[in-house]
Structure formats: structure tokens, C-alpha cells
Wavefront OBJ file of the C-alpha trace (Angstrom):
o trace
v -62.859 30.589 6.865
v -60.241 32.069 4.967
v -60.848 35.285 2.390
v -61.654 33.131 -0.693
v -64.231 31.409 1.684
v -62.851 27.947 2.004
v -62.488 26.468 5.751
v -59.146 26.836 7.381
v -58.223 24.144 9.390
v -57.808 25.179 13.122
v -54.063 26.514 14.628
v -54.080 23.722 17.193
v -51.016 24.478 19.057
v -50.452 27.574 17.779
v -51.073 30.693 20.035
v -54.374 32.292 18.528
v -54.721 35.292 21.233
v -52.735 36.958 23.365
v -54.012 39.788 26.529
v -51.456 42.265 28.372
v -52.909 43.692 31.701
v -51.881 47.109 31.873
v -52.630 50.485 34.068
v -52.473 52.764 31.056
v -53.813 51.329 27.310
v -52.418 54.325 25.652
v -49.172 54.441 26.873
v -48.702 49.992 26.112
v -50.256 51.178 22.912
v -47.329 53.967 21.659
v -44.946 51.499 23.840
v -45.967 48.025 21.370
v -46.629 50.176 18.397
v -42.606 51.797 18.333
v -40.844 48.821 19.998
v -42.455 45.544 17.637
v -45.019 47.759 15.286
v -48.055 46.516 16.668
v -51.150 48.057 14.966
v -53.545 49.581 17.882
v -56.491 51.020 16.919
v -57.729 53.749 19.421
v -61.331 52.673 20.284
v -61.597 50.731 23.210
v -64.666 48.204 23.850
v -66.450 47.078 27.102
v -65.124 44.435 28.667
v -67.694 41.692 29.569
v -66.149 40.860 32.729
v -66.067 43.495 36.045
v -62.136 42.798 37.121
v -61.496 44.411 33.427
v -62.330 48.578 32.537
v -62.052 48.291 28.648
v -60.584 45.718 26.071
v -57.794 47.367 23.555
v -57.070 45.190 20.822
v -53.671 45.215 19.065
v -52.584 43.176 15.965
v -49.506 42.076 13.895
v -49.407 39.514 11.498
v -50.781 36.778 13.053
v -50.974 37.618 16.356
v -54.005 39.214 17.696
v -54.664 40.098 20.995
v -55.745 43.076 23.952
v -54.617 45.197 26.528
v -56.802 44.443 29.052
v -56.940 48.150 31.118
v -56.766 46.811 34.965
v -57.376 48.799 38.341
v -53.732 48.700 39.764
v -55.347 46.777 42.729
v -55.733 43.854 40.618
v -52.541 44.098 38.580
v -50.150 41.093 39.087
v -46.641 41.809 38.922
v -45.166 38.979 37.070
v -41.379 39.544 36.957
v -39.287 40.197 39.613
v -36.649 42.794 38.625
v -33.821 41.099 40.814
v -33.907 37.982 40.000
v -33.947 36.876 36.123
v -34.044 32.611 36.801
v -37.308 33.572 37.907
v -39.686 33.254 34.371
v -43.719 33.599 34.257
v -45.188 32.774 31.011
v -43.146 34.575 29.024
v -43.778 35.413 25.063
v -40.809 36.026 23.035
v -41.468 37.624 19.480
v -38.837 37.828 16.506
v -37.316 40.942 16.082
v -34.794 42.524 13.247
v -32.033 43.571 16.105
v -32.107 42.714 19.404
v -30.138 46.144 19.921
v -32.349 48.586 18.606
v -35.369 46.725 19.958
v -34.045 47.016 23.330
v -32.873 50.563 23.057
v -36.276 51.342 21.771
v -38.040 49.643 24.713
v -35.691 51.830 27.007
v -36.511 54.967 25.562
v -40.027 54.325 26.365
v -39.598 53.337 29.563
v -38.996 49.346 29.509
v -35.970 48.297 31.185
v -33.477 45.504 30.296
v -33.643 42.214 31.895
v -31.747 39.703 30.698
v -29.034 40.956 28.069
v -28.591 39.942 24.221
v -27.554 36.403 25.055
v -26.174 33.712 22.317
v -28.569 30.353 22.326
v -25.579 28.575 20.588
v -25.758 25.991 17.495
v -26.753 28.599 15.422
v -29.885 29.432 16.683
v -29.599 32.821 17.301
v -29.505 35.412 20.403
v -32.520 35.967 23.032
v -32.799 38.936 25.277
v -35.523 39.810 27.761
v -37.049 43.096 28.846
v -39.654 44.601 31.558
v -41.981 47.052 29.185
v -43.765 50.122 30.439
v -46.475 48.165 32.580
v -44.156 45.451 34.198
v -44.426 41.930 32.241
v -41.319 40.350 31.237
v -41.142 40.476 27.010
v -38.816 38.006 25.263
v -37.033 38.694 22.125
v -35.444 36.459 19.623
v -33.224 37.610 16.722
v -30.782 35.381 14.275
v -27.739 38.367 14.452
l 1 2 3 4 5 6 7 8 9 10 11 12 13 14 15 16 17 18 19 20 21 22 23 24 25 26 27 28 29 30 31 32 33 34 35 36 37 38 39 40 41 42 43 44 45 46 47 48 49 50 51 52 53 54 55 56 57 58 59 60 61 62 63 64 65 66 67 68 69 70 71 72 73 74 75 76 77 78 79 80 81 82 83 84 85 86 87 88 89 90 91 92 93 94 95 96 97 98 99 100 101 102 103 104 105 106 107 108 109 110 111 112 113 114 115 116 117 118 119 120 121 122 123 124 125 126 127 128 129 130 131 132 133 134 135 136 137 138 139 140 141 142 143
């Protein structure tokens, strides 16, 4: 339904949610909220499933989502530091500058993965990074 009350047609196709596992919500909060400006509020609910403590929801635009607060034993690693051909499911969001997103991310503990790299036929430059709780970010800018 949208805010005049008229039905939307569904985002087929379009990613509607996305969840982070993480070890520390607060930290993947300040970490989200300085490197893409991800709104977080601060209460946390119940989640409705045991393997999860707490749901913390984030937002931006159109992309909704939660850090899902995991016990460490049930965290899965999905990047492997030393070896960039390997790719989990990876998001990639648009950014301003791929520069000062990645210094950003470094300051607060993300580390670089794949450098600013040129896709070629003018569609832009992609870079990767490992944020503060270990899954692989992608990053997309047009300069």
C-alpha cells in the first residue's frame, strides 16, 4: 500500500530485505551508519528464532534490513581474506567516492579487499571491503 493508500505492485526481483550476522550490533551500527549512512535505531527486538539474540533493524532508502546479533559459535565467516576470486553473496551498494568510502570503512575497522577497480565501457569503478564483523561489502561508484 503506498502513503496515499493505493496498492503498490510487488518488487518482484528486487531485493526487499537484507540481514548482516554480526558479534556486536552497536559497533555494525556506528560502522553502517558513518561508512553508507544507514539509519539504526537503537532498540533492539526479540528474535523469534533461538540461533538469533536480538534483531537490529537498519534502513536507507529503500533498503531495509537487520543485524541479526549471533553467538560467535554460529557466525559464518564468509570471505576469505587471502583469496579475493573467492565471492559469497555479495551486496554492492552505490556510493559518492569509492575513496572516501573505503577510507571510512578503514578507520572503523573494515579492511580493503579488492581495490577501486575500473568495470570498463563506462560503467564505472567497483571496490570490495571486509567491514567490522567479517562479510565482504561491495561498492560501486561512476568516478
Amino acid at each position: 500500500m503506498s502513503s496515499d493508500g493505493t496498492a503498490c505492485a510487488p518488487p518482484y526481483g528486487q531485493m526487499t530485505w537484507l540481514e548482516l550476522p554480526v558479534t556486536d550490533a552497536a559497533r555494525a551500527a556506528r560502522f553502517y551508519t558513518a561508512v553508507l549512512g544507514w539509519e539504526c535505531p537503537e532498540t533492539p527486538m526479540a528474535s523469534v528464532t533461538p540461533w538469533v539474540k536480538t534483531v537490529h533493524f537498519f534502513n536507507k532508502g529503500n533498503l531495509h534490513g537487520a543485524f541479526l546479533l549471533m553467538e560467535e559459535s554460529n557466525r559464518i565467516s564468509n570471505v576469505d581474506e587471502g583469496r579475493p576470486e573467492r565471492i559469497p553473496v555479495l551486496p554492492t551498494f552505490a556510493v559518492k567516492s569509492i575513496e572516501d568510502t573505503v577510507a571510512e570503512a578503514e578507520k572503523l575497522g573494515g579492511k580493503l579487499h579488492v581495490p577501486k577497480t575500473a568495470i570498463g565501457n563506462g560503467m564505472g569503478f567497483f571496490s570490495r571491503f571486509i567491514d567490522c564483523e567479517g562479510n565482504l561489502v561491495g561498492i560501486w561508484a561512476q568516478e
